[in-house]
Each structure stands twice: as structure tokens, then as C-alpha cells.
C-alpha positions in Angstrom: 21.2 -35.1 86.9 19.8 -38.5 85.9 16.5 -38.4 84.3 15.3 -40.8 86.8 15.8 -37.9 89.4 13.1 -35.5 87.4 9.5 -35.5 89.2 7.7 -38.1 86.4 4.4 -35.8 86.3 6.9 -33.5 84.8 8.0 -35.9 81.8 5.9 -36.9 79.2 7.2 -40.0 76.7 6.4 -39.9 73.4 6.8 -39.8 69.6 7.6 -36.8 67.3 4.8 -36.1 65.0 5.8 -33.0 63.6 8.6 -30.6 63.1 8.2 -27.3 61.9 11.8 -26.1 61.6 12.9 -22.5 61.4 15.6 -20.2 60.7 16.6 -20.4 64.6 13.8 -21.8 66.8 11.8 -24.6 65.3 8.5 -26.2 66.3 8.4 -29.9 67.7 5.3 -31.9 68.1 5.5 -35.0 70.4 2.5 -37.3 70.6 2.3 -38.7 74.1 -0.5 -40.9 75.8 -1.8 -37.6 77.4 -2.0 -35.9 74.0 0.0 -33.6 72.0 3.3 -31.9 73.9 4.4 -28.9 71.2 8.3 -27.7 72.4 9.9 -24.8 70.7 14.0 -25.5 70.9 16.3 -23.8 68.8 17.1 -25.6 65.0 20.6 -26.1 66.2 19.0 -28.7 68.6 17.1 -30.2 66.3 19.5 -31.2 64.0 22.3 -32.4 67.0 19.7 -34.9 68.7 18.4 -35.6 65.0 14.9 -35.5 65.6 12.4 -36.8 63.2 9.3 -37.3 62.5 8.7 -41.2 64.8 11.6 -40.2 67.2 10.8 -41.4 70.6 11.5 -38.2 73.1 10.9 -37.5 76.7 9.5 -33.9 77.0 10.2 -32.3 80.0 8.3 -29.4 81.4 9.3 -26.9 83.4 7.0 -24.2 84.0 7.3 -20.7 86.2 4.0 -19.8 85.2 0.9 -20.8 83.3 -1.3 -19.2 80.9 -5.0 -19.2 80.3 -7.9 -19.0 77.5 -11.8 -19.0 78.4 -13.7 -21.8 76.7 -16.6 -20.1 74.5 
């Protein structure tokens, strides 16, 4: 699968702003035009794609379901 074949509302470009890394799943922050994207991937991938801080990333979302907060 090319990533020209995933639905674009699903894909969001960007930069990484911040990595939190941890002992097995690390934090990933990627600034995008639409705001911030936070992923959680495992350190392992981290360290293979070498992300850093100014990487440019596509996040992809995939989502089975969707969580909510009330606004005070």
C-alpha cells in the first residue's frame, strides 16, 4: 500500500516537536498545520526510522473508536 492510496483526512504532515522516549513505548509529538498530533509507537521504532526532534513525518490515524471530555 502506497501512501497515496490512504484517505488524506486521515494523514496529517508535519514536524516532530517532541519525543519522550521510554523503556518500550515512547511519546512522539508532531506539529502539523492542524495542531499537535501526539503518537505513542514502541522505542524500537523510534530509533529504526531515527526520529528527531525537526523530523518531517506523515501521521496516520486510524481510529475504531473515539473518546470524549466535557468542556468546563
Amino acid at each position: 500500500m502506497s501512501i497515496s492510496s490512504i484517505n488524506p483526512r486521515n494523514q496529517f504532515r508535519g514536524s516532530v516537536s517532541q519525543i519522550n522516549i521510554g523503556p518500550v513505548i515512547s511519546e512522539v509529538e508532531v506539529q502539523t498545520t492542524s495542531g499537535i498530533v501526539t503518537s505513542l509507537v514502541s522505542t524500537r521504532a523510534v530509533q529504526e526510522l531515527n526520529l528527531q526532534v525537526g523530523t518531517d513525518v506523515i501521521a496516520f490515524v486510524k481510529a475504531t473508536d473515539v473518546a470524549l471530555a466535557k468542556l468546563d
